[in-house]
C-alpha positions as CSV (number, residue, x, y, z in Angstrom):
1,X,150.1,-10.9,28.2
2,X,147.2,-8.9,28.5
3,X,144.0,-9.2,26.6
4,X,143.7,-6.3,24.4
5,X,140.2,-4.6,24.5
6,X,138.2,-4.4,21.4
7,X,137.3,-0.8,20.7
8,X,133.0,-0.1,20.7
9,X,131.4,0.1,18.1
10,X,131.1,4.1,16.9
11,X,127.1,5.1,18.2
12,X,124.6,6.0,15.6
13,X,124.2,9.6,15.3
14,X,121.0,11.0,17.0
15,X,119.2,14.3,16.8
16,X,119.3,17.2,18.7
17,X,116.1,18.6,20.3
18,X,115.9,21.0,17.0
19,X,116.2,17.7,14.6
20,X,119.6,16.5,12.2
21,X,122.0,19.2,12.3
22,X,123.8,20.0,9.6
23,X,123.6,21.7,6.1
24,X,120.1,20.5,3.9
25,X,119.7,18.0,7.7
26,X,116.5,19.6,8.5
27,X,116.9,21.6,11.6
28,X,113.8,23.7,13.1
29,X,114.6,27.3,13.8
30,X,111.5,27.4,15.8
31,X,109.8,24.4,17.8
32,X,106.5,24.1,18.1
33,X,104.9,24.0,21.6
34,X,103.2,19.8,21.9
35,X,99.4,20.3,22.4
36,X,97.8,20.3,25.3
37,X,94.7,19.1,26.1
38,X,92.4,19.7,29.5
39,X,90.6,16.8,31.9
40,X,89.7,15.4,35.2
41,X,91.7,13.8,37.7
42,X,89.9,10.9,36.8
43,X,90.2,10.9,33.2
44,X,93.9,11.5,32.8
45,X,95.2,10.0,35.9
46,X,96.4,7.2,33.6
47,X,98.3,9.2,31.9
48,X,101.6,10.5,34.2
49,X,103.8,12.1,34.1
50,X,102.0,14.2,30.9
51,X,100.0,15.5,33.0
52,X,100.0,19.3,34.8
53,X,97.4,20.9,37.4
54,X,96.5,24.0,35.8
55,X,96.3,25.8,39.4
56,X,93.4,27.7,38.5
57,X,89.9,27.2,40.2
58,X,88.0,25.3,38.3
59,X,84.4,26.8,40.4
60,X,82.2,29.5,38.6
61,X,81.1,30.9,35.7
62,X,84.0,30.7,33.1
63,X,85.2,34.0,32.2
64,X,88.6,33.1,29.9
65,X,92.1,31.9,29.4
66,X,94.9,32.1,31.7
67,X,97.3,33.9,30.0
68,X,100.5,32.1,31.4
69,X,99.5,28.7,30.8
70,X,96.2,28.9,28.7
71,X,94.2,26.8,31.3
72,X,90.6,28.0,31.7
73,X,89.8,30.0,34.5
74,X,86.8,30.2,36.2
75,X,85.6,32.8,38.7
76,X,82.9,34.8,40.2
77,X,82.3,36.4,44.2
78,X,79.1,34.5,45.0
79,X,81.0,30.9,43.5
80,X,84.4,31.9,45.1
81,X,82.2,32.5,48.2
82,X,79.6,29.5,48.5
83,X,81.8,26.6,47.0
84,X,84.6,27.2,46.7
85,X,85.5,29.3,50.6
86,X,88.2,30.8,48.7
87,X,86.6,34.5,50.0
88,X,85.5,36.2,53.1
89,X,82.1,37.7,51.7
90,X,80.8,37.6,48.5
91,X,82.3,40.7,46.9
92,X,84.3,42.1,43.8
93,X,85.7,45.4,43.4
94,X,86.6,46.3,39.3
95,X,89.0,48.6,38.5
96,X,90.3,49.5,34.7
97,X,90.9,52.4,32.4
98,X,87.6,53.1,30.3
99,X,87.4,51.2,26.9
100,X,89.2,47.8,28.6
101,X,86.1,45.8,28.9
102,X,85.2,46.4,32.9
103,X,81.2,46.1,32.1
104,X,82.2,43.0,30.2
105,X,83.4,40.7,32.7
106,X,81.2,42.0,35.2
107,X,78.3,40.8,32.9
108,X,79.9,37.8,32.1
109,X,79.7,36.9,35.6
110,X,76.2,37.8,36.1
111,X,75.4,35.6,32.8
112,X,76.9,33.0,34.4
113,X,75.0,33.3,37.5
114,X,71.9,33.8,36.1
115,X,72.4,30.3,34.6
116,X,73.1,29.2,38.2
117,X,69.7,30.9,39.4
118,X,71.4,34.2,41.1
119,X,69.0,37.3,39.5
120,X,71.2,40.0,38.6
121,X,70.4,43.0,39.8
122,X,72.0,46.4,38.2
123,X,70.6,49.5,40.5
124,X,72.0,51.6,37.9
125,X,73.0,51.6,34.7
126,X,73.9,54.9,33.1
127,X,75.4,53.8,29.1
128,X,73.4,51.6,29.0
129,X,75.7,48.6,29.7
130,X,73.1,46.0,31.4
131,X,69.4,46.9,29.5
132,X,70.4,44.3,26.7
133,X,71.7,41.7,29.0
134,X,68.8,41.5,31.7
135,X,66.0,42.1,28.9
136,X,67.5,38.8,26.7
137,X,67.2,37.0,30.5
138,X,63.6,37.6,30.9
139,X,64.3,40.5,33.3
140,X,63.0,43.7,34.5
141,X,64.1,47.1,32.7
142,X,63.3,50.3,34.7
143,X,63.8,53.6,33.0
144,X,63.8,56.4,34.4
145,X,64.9,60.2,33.7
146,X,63.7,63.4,33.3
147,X,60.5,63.3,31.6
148,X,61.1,59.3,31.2
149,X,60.8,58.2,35.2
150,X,60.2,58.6,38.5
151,X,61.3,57.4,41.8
152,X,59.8,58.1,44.9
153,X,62.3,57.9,47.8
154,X,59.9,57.8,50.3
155,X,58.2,54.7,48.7
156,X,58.2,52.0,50.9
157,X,55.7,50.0,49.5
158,X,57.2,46.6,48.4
159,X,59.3,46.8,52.3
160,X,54.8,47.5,53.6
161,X,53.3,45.0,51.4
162,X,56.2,42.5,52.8
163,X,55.4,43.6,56.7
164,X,51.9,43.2,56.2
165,X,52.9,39.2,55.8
166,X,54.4,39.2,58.6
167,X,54.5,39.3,62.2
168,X,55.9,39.9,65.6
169,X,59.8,40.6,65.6
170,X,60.9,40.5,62.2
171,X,57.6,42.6,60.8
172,X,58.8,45.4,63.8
173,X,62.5,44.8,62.5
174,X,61.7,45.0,58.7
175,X,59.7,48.3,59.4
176,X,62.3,50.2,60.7
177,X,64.9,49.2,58.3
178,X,62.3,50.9,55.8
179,X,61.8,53.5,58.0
180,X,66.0,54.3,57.8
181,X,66.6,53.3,54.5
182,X,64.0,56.5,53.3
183,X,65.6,59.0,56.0
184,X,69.1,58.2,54.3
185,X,67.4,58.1,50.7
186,X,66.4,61.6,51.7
187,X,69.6,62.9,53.7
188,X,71.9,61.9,50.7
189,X,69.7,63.8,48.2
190,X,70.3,66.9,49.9
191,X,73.5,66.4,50.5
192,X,73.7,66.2,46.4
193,X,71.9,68.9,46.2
194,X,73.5,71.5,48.6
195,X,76.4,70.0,48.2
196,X,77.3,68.7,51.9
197,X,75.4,66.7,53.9
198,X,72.2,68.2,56.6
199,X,72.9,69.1,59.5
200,X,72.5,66.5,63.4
201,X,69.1,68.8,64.0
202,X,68.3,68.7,60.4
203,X,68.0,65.1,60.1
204,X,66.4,64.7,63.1
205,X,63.6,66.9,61.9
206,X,63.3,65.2,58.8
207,X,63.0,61.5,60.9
208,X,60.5,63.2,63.2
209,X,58.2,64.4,60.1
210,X,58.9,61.1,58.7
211,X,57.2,60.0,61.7
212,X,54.4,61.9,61.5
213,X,54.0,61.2,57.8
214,X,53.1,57.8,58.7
215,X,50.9,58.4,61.0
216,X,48.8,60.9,58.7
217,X,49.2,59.3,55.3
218,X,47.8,56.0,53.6
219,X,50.6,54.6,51.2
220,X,53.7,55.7,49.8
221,X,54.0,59.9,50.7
222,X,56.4,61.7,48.0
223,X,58.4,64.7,48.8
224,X,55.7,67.5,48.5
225,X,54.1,65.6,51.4
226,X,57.1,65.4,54.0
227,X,57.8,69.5,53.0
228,X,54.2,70.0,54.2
229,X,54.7,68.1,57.8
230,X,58.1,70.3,58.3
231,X,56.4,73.4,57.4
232,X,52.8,73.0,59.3
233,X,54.8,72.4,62.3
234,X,53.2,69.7,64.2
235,X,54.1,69.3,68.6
236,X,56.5,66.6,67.3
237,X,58.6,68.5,64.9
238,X,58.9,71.3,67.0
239,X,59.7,69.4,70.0
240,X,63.0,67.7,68.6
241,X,64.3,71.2,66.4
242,X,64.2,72.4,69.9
243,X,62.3,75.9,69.2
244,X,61.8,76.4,72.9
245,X,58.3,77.3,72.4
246,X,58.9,80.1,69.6
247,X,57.5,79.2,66.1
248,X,59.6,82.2,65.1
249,X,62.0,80.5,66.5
250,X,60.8,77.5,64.5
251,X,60.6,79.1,61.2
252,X,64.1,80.0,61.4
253,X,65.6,76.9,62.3
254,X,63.7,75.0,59.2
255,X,64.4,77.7,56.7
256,X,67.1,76.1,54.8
257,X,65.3,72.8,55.2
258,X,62.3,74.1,53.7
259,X,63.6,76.2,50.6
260,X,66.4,72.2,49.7
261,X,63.3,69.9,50.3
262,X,61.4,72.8,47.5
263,X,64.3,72.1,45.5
264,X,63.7,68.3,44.7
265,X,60.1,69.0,43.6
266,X,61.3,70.3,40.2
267,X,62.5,73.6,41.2
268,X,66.3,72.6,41.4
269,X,68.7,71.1,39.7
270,X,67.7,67.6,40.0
271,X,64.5,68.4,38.3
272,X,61.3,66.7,39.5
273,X,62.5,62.8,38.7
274,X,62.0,62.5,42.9
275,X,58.9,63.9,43.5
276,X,56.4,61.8,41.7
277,X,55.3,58.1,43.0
278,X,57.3,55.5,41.7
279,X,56.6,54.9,38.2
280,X,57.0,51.3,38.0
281,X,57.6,49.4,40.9
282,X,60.5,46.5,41.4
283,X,60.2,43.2,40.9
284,X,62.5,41.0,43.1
285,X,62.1,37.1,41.6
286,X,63.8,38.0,38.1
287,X,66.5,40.1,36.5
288,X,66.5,43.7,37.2
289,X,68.1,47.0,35.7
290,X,67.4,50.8,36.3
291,X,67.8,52.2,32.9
292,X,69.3,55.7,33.7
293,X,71.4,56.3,30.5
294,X,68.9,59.5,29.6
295,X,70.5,61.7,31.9
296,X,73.2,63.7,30.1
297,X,76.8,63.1,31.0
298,X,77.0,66.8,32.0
299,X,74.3,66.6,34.7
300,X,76.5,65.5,37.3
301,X,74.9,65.7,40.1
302,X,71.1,64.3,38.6
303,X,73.5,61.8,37.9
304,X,74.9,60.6,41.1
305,X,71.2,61.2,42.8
306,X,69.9,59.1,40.4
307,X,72.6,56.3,41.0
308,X,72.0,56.7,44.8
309,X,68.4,56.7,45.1
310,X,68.2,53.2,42.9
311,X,70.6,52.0,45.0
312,X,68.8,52.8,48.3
313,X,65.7,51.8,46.4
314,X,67.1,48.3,44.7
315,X,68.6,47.5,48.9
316,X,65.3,48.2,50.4
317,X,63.2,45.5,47.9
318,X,66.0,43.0,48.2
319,X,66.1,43.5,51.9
320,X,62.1,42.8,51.9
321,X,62.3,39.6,49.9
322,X,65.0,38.1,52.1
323,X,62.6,38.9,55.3
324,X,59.8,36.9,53.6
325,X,62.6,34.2,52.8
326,X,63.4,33.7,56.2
327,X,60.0,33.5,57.5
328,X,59.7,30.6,55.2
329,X,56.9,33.0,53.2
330,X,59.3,33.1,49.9
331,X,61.7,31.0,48.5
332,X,65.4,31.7,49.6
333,X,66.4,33.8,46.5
334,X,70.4,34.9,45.8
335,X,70.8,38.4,44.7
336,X,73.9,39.2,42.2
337,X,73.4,43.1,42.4
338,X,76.2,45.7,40.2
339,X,77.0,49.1,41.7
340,X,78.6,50.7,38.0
341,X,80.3,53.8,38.2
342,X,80.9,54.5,41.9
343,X,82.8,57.3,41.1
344,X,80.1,59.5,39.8
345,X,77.9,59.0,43.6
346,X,81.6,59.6,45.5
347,X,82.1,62.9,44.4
348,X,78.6,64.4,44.5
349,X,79.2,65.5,47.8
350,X,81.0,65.5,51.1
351,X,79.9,62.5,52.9
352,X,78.2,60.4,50.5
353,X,81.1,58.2,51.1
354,X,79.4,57.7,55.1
355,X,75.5,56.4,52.6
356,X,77.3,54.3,50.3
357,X,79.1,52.5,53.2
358,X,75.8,51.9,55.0
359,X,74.2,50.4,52.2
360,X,77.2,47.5,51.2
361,X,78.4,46.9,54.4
362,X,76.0,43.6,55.0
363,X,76.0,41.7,51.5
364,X,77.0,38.5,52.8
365,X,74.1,38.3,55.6
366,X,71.5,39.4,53.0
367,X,72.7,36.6,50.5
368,X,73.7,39.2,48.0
369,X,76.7,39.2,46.0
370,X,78.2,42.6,44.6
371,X,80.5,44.2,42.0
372,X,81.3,47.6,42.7
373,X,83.1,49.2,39.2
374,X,85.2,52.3,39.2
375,X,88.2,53.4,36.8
376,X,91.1,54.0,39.1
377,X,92.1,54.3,42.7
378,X,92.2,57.9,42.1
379,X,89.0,58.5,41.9
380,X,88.4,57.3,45.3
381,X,91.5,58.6,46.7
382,X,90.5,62.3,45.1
383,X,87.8,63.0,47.7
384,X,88.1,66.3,49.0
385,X,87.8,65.2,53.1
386,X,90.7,62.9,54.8
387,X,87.8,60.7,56.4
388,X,86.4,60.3,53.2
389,X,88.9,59.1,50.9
390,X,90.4,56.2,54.3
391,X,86.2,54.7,53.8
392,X,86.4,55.2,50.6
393,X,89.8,53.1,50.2
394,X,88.0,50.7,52.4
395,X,85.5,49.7,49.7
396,X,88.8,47.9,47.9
397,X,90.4,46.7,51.2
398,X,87.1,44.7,52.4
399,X,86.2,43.4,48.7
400,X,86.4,39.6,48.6
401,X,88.1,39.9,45.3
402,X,89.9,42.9,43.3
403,X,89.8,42.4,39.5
404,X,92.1,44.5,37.5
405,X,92.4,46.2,33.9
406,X,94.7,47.9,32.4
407,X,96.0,50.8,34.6
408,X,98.5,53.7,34.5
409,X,101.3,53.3,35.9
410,X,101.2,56.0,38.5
411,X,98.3,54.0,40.1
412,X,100.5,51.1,40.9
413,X,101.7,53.0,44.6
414,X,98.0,53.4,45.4
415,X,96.9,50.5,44.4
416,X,99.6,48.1,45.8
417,X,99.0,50.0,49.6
418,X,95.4,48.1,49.6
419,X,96.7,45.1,47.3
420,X,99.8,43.7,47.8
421,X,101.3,43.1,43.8
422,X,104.6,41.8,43.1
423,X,106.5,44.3,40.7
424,X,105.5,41.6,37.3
425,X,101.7,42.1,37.9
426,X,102.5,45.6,38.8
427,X,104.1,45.4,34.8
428,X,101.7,43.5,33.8
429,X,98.9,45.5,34.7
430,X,100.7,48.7,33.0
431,X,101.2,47.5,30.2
432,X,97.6,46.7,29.6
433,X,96.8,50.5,29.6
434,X,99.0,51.6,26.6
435,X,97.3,52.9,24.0
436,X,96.3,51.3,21.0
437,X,98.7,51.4,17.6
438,X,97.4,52.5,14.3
439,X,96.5,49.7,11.7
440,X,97.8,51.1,8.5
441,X,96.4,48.7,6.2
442,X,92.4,48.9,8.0
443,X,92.8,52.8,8.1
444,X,92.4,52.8,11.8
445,X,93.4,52.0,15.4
446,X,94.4,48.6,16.5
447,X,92.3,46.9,19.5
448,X,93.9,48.2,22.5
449,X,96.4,45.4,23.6
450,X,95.0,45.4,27.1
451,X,91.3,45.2,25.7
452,X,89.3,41.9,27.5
453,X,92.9,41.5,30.1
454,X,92.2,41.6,33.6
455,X,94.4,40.5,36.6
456,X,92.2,38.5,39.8
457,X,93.8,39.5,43.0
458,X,92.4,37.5,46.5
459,X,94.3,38.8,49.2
460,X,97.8,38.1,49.2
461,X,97.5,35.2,46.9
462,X,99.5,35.4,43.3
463,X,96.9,37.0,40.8
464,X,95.6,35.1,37.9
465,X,95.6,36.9,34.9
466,X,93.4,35.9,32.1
467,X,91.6,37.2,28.4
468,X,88.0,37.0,28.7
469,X,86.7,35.2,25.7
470,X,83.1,35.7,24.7
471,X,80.5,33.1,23.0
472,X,78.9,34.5,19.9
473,X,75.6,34.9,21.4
474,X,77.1,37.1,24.2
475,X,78.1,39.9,21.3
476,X,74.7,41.4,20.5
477,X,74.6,42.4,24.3
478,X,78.2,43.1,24.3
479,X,78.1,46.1,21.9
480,X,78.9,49.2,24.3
481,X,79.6,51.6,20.9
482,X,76.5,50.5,19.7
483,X,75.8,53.9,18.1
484,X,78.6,54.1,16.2
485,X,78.3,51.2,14.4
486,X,76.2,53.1,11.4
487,X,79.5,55.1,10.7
């Protein structure tokens, strides 16, 4: 007969994952996620399988939290660049909607650098966004403006002082980048201030008197000086505006040279900010910014002149310092340097595009790292010339890095032909830009929720969105509404 089986003991009840079931049991509506805490390799390899890599570079100056998994994320182009060959050159290109906290991280990042001995270097500032900062690092602050200023773009000075050090090859080479750097200092002023660029004869007059200039003048000439080559005519001049022997002939041809070049020694609309000697020349072994936040948002095109001619200006001295560097003269020194407001130089005139080009093209073999800031991609896709808006595109296509606010939503198309963004980032990144809600019980607007939210795209890698987070010594110099803090 067959052994009859004894039934099993009944289990004990267990839990669910929310706790006892039941009425009065103690269930959780709502489980709390289990803390997480952030190591080495080394100090929590003992600790698997609790342990997670966060996927986020862990090289550069920290800027904030990853806002998927809350992992700290670190990032900046000359780090990404160096150490970490996660970039091609040493690049970032900022876009964002105004009020989102673009100047923010970009300052951040050249905090962070400064602590890792790259000088920051802002040929530009025009809120001011970057005095604070590079004063509280010991820095250089340059202001210029009208009655505040001046900047001599034919001052060549710090590139002259550097040659005289010199010799052979790289003192003939470092010459003539000077001697280009001030004809296209000079070409892109009047192209500001006509409003389209000079003429092939035109600029090949204004190289010729250049020419001359040097061969007449002791120091740094200034504006009223290369006016008085072109109009006293000398063999050279003539020779290459091809009067074919007629100074009637001459005199026509250099007319409307003559009557733009009078109009940036005060008699035009850029006032007379270019036609004095430098006021206060640049140091290169610390900190820099150009102060520029006098000129009036409604003077345009003083403005982008203004912008450019620092630019030019900032290039030339860093360009100088790096040819001392590699004579073994200086020591080798790594330039962070922040082109703010692109926009503003764009669309002073038709090919400006063609100057600002020249000047970024070769960051990486001058050991300088860049951030160039703009709001959209419709602001460099609004240029009035086809040629113009494809180079101007090509500022975002070559960046090393693209960092991105919040944005409309009508920018996605634009944006995703130069940076490929699955649709979520492409939501993501819209979403950022919705305006803020009012705060009933403060009496006032909400932060916007997009406010310190920015998306890191490197090539066709997944982004890395994160919330910049700043230290409470970083506020003081953080304050861009600083004059409305008394209401």
């Amino acid at each position: 007969m067959a052994k009859q089986k004894t039934p099993a003991a009944p289990r004990p009840p267990r839990p669910g994952w929310r706790g006892w079931p039941g009425r009065g049991a103690g269930s959780a509506a709502y489980v709390e996620a289990a803390p997480e805490w952030r190591g080495t390799t080394v100090q929590v390899c003992g600790m698997w399988p609790f342990a997670a890599g966060s996927g986020t570079p862990m090289v550069g100056v920290p800027l904030g939290r990853d806002l998927i998994s809350g992992a700290a994320v670190c990032c900046d182009p000359i780090s990404w660049f160096q150490r970490a060959n996660l970039l091609l050159n040493p690049s970032a290109f900022v876009l964002g909607k105004p009020g989102l906290g673009k100047s923010t991280v970009v300052r951040r990042m050249a905090l962070g650098l400064a602590g890792y001995g790259t000088y920051p270097m802002v040929f530009g500032d025009l809120k001011p966004d970057y005095a604070d900062l590079v004063a509280a690092l010991g820095g250089q602050v340059i202001t210029l403006g009208r009655g505040r200023g001046y900047l001599n773009p034919l001052d060549t000075s710090i590139a002259a002082d550097a040659a005289a050090r010199l010799t052979g090859e790289a003192r003939r080479a470092l010459i003539a980048d000077a001697h280009g750097r001030r004809l296209n200092a000079v070409s892109a002023l009047l192209t500001i201030s006509r409003g389209e660029p000079p003429s092939d004869r035109e600029e090949t007059i204004i190289a010729a008197a250049l020419t001359v200039l040097d061969d007449r003048h002791d120091g740094s000439p200034v504006m009223a000086d290369l006016l008085r080559v072109v109009h006293e005519a000398p063999e050279l001049v003539r020779s290459v505006a091809l009067d074919r022997g007629s100074l009637g002939r001459y005199r026509d041809i250099t007319e409307s040279l003559e009557s733009s070049l009078t109009g940036l020694l005060g008699q035009g609309r850029l006032g007379d900010m270019f036609a004095h000697p430098t006021s206060v020349p640049m140091n290169t072994d610390r900190p820099v910014c150009f102060d520029v936040s006098s000129i009036d948002d409604s003077e345009v095109l003083l403005q982008a002149a203004a912008l450019l001619s620092c630019w030019t200006y900032g290039f030339s001295a860093v360009a100088a310092s790096q040819a001392l560097a590699d004579a073994g003269l200086e020591p080798q020194r790594h330039y962070f340097v922040i082109l703010d407001e692109l926009w503003r130089v764009l669309r002073a005139g038709r090919g400006l595009v063609d100057r600002v080009d020249a000047l970024t093209r070769l960051n990486r073999q001058r050991g300088v790292g860049m951030a160039m800031i703009t709001h959209t991609m419709s602001d460099l896709l609004a240029l009035s010339a086809e040629e113009d808006r494809m180079k101007a595109k090509g500022f975002v296509e070559r960046a090393g890095m693209v960092i991105c606010g919040g944005l409309p939503g009508a920018e996605m198309p634009q944006l995703n032909q130069v940076v490929a963004m699955s649709g979520v980032e492409q939501e993501m990144i819209s979403g950022w830009s919705t305006p803020p809600a009012w705060d009933a019980g403060a009496g006032r607007e909400a932060p916007p929720p997009g406010r310190g939210k920015f998306l890191i795209k490197v090539g066709g890698r997944p982004g890395i969105p994160l919330q910049v987070e700043l230290t409470r010594a970083e506020l003081a110099v953080n304050d861009t509404n600083r004059r409305w803090a008394a209401r």
